[in-house]
MARKOLVO-916977 format. One line per 8 residues: number of its first residue (from 1); for each residue x, y, z of C-alpha. Coordinates in Angstrom, 2 decimals. Example, Ala and Ser with C-alpha at 12.3 -4.5 7.8 and 13.67 -1.06 7.14 Angstrom:
BEGIN
1) 12.30,-4.50,7.80; 13.67,-1.06,7.14
% end
This chain:
BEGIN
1) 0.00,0.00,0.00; 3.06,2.31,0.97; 4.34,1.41,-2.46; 1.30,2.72,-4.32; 0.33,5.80,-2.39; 4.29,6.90,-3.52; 3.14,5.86,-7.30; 0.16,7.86,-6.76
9) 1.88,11.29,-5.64; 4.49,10.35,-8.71; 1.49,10.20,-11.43; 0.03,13.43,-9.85; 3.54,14.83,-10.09; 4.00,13.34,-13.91; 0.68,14.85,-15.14; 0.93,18.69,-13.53
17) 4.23,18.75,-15.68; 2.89,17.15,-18.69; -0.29,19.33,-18.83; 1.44,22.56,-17.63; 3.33,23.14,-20.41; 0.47,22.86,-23.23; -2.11,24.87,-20.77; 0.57,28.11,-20.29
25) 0.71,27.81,-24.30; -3.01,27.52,-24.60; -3.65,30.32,-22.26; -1.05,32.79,-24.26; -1.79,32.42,-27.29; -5.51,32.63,-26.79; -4.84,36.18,-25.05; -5.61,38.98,-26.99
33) -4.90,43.21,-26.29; -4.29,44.49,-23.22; -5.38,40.70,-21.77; -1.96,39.41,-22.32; 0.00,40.93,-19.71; -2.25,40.03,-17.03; -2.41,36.35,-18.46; 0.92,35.64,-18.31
41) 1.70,36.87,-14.77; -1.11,34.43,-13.82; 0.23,31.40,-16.23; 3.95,32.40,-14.52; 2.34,32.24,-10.85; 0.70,28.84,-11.69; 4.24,27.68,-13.10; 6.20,28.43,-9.93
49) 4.16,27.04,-8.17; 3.72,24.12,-9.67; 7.50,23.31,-9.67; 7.05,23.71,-5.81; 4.28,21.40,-5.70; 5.63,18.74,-8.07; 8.95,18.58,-5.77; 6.96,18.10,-2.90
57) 5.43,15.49,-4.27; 7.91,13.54,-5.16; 9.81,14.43,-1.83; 7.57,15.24,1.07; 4.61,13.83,2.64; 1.94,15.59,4.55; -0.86,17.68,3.56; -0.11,21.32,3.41
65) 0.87,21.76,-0.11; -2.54,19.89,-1.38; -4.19,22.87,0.32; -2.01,25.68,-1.00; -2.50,23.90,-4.55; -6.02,24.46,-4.09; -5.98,28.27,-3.32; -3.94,28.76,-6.37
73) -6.63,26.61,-8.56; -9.26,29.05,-6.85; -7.30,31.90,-7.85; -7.04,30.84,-11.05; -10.48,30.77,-11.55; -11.17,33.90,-9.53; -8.54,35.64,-12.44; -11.22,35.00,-14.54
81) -12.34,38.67,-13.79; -9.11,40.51,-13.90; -8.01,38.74,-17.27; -11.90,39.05,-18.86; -10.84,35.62,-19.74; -14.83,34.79,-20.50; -15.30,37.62,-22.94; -11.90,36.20,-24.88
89) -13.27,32.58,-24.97; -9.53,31.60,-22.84; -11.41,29.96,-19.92; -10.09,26.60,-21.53; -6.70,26.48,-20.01; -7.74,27.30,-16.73; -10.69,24.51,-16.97; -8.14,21.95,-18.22
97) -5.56,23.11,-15.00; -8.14,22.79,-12.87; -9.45,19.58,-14.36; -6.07,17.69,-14.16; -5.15,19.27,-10.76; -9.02,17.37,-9.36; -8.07,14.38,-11.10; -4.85,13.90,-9.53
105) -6.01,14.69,-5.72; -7.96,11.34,-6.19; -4.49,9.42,-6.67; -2.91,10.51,-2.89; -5.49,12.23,-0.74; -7.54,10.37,1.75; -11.27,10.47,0.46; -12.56,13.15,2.54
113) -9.58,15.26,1.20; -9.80,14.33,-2.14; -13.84,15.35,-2.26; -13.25,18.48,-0.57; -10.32,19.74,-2.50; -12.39,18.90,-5.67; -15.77,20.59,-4.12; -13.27,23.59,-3.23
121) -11.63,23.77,-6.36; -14.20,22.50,-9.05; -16.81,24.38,-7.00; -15.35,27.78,-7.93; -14.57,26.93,-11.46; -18.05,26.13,-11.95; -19.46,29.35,-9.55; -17.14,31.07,-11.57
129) -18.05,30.34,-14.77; -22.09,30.44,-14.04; -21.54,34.58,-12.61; -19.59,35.55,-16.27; -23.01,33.75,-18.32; -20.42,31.78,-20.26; -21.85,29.69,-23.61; -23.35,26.41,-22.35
137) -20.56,24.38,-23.36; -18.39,25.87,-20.84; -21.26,25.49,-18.47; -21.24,21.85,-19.06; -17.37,21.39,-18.82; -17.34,22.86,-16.18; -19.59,20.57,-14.42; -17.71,17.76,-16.00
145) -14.54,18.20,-14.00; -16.34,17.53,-10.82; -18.05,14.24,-12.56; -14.08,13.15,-13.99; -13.15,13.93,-10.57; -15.65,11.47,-9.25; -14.76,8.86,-11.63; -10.98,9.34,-11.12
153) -11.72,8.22,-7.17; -13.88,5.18,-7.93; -11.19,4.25,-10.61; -8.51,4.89,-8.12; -10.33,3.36,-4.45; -10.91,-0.02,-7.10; -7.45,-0.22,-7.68; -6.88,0.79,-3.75
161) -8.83,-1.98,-2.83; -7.17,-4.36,-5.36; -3.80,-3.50,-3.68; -5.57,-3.97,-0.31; -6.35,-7.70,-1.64; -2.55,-8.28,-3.42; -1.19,-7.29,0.40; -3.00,-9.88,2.43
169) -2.55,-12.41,-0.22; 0.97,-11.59,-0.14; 1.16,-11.63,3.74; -0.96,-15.24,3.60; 1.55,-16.42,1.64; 4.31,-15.03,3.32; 3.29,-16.45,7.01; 2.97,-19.75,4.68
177) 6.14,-19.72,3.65; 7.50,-19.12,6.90; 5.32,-21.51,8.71; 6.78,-23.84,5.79; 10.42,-22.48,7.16; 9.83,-23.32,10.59; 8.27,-26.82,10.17; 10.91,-27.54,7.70
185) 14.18,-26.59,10.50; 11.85,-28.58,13.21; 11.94,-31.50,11.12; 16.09,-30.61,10.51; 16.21,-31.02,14.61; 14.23,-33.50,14.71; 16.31,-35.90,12.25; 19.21,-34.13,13.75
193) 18.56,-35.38,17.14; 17.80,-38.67,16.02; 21.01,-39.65,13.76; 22.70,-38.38,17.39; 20.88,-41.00,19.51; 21.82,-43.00,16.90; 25.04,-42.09,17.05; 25.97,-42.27,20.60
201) 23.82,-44.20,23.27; 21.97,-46.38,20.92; 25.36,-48.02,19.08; 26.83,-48.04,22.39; 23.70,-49.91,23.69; 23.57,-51.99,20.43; 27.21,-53.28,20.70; 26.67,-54.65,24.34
209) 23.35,-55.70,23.95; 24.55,-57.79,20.80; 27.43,-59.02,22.45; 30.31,-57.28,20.54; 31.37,-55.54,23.64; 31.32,-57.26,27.17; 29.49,-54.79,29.87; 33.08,-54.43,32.04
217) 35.10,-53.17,29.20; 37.38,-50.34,30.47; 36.48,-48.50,27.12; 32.56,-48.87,27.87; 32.11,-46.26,30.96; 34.26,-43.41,29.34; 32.22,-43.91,25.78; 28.76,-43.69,27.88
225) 30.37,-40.65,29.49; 31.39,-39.21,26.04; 27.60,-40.33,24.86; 25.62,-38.45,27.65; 28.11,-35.65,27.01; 27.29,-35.16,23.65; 23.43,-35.45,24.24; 23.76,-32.59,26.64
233) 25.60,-30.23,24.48; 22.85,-30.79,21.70; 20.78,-27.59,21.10; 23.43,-25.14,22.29; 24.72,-22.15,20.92; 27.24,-22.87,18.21; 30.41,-20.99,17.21; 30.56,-19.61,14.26
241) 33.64,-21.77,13.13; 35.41,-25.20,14.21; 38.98,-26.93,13.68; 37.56,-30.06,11.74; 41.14,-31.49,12.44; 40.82,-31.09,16.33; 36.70,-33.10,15.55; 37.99,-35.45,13.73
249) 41.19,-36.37,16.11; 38.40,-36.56,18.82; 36.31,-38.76,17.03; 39.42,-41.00,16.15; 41.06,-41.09,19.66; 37.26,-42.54,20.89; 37.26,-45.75,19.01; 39.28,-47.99,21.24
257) 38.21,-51.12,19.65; 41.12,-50.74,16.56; 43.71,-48.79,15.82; 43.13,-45.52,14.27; 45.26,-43.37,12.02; 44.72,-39.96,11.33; 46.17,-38.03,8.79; 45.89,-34.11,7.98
265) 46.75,-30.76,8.55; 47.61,-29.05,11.93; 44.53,-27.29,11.51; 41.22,-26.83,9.52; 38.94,-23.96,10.06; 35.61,-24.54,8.85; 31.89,-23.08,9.34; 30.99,-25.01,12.64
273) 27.61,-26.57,10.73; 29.84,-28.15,8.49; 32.40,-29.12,10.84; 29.88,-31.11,13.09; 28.20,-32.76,10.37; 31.59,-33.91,8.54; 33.07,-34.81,11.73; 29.99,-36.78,13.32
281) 29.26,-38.40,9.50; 32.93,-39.93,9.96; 32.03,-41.20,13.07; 29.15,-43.06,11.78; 31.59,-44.67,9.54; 33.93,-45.86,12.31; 30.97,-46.64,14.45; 30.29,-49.25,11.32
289) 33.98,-50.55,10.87; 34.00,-51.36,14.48; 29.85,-52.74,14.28; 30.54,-54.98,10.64; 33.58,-54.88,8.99; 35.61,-57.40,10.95; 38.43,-54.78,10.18; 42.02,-54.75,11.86
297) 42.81,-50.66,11.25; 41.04,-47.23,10.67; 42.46,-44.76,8.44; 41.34,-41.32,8.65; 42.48,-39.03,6.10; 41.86,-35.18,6.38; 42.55,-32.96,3.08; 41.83,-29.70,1.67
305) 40.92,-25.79,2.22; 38.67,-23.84,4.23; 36.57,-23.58,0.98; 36.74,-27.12,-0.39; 37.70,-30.39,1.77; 37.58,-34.09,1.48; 37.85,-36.70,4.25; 38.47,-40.41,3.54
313) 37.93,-43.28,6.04; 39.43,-46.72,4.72; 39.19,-50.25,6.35; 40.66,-53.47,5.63; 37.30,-55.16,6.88; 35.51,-57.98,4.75; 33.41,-55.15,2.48; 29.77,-55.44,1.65
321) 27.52,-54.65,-1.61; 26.05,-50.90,-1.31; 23.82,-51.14,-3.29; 22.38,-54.44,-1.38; 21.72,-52.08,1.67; 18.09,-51.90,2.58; 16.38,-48.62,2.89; 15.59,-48.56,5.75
329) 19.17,-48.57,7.50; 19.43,-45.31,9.17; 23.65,-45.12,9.13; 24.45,-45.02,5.94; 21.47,-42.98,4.83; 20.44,-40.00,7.39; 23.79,-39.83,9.40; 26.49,-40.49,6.73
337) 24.83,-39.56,2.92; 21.63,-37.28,4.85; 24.42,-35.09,6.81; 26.70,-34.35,4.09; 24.05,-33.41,1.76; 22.14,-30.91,4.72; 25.77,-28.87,4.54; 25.97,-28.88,0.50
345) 28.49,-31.80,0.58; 28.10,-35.30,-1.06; 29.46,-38.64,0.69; 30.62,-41.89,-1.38; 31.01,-45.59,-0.34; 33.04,-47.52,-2.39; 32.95,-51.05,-1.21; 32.81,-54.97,-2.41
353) 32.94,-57.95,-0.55; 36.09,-58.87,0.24; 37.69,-55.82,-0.34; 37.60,-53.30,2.09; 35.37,-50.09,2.59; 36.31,-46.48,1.46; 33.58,-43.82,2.39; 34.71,-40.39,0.96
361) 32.98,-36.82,2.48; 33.48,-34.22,0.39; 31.91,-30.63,0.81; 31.14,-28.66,-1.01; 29.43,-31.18,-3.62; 30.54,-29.76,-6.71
% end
């Protein structure tokens, strides 16, 4: 609405300087005798102040230069007797200035304003012109600029009230969207949370309730610690940047099971967001060495940029098909492939039985 009330006062701005120019001539030219002088100083007055108005149009707000406008249309009209405009048949330029001037208060002035700067201004034209007995015609234009006035507002409050309708369609779908936004970064937690649990207490569960690990392992409390550690720092404020070498050594130096070699840089900055989900998609790759691959050594390898990185983990474990994993396996899909993709990076397992596992994370998927 802002947006058209500012077109508005722009028309009204465009078409006082479009009709000025063509009315001054009109007025002029049709001024005969002694008639001219008097015409021009009132086509000069309505000139300079017309460039006032138009710039305030196009830079102010408020009200007070709508009413000014309308004393000069009024004294323009009331001229009428000093420039015996009637007798010379020039009453047209003033009717078409006063015309265009009611037309455009429709396009920026509240109603009330708009009808009583017309009444005001087309009012006098018309008084005027019925005192001086003009011809009929006149008579009858003269009542048509308050009727074109009319019509300009019911054009103009349609198109007000079209606006009106755009705007709350526009906010609807806007508070859609966002509701869309919201529900959409729930669902983000939500999955987030989940490959964690998945991550942490439930394979730690898994592995001793399956056997692989006895319950009085010395690597079992300090893993459950680690576990309930990382629930409890889920949800809190994030940095804005993490060393993905100091994650991934962390993640490395926590499988106990087999030996683990890491290889990279002294450092990696990277956005935090892709840090964690890097760092915790390796570790759902270890967490699987250690779970199925019947593997003897880890390899973690760490290379790249700040803008472009890729990290490798490699087992000497028995292998497995990929493409024989079901769908509904959680690891491989949500917390290794589903994390990398969340950041704008792309993970690859290549695997066969027999032959080892190589998962590659690379970000940014190019």
């Amino acid at each position: 609405m802002a947006l058209l009330s500012r077109y508005g006062r722009h028309l009204a701005a465009g078409v006082r300087v479009a009709v000025l120019g063509p009315v001054a001539v009109i007025g002029l030219l049709r001024a005969t005798g002694g008639h001219v002088a008097p015409t021009a100083v009132v086509v000069a007055a309505v000139a300079v102040w017309s460039a006032v108005y138009v710039w305030w149009l196009l830079r102010r707000t408020g009200s007070w230069a709508t009413a000014v406008d309308v004393a000069v249309m009024v004294l323009a009209c009331l001229s009428i007797f000093w420039t015996d405009a009637t007798a010379q048949g020039n009453v047209g330029w003033i009717r078409l200035l006063v015309s265009f001037a009611c037309l455009a208060y429709q396009w920026y002035t509240p109603l009330a304003y708009g009808v009583a700067a017309t009444g005001v201004a087309g009012g006098t034209l018309l008084a005027v012109v019925l005192v001086t007995e003009p011809p009929a015609n006149v008579v009858n234009a003269a009542i048509g600029v308050l009727a074109f006035a009319a019509l300009s507002r019911t054009a103009w409050s349609l198109v007000m009230r079209g606006a009106r309708g755009a705007d709350r369609l526009a906010l609807s779908a806007e508070r859609a969207r966002k509701a869309q936004r919201v529900a959409a970064e729930v669902r983000a937690d939500e999955r987030e949370l989940v490959n964690a649990l998945h991550d942490t207490a439930a394979t730690t569960l898994l592995m001793v309730g399956s056997g692989q690990v006895r319950p009085g392992d010395a690597w079992l409390r300090p893993r459950a610690r680690r576990d309930l550690d990382m629930l409890r720092g889920y949800g809190r404020q994030a940095p804005a940047e993490a060393d993905l070498t100091r994650l991934l050594r962390a993640e490395a130096e926590a499988v106990s099971q087999l030996p683990v070699r890491f290889d990279g840089p002294a450092e990696l900055p990277v956005p935090y967001r892709v840090g964690r989900a890097v760092a915790d998609a390796a570790r759902e790759a270890m967490n699987n060495v250690v779970r199925h691959a019947g593997a003897g050594r880890i390899q973690v390898r760490l290379s790249g940029d700040p803008r472009r990185l890729r990290v490798e983990v490699v087992d000497d474990g028995r292998g497995f098909a990929p493409e024989r994993v079901p769908a509904t396996r959680r690891g491989l899909r949500d917390c290794v492939h589903g994390r990398l993709a969340a950041v704008g990076g792309v993970a690859r397992v290549a695997s066969s039985p027999g032959a080892g596992t190589r998962v590659s994370l690379e970000w940014p998927d190019e």
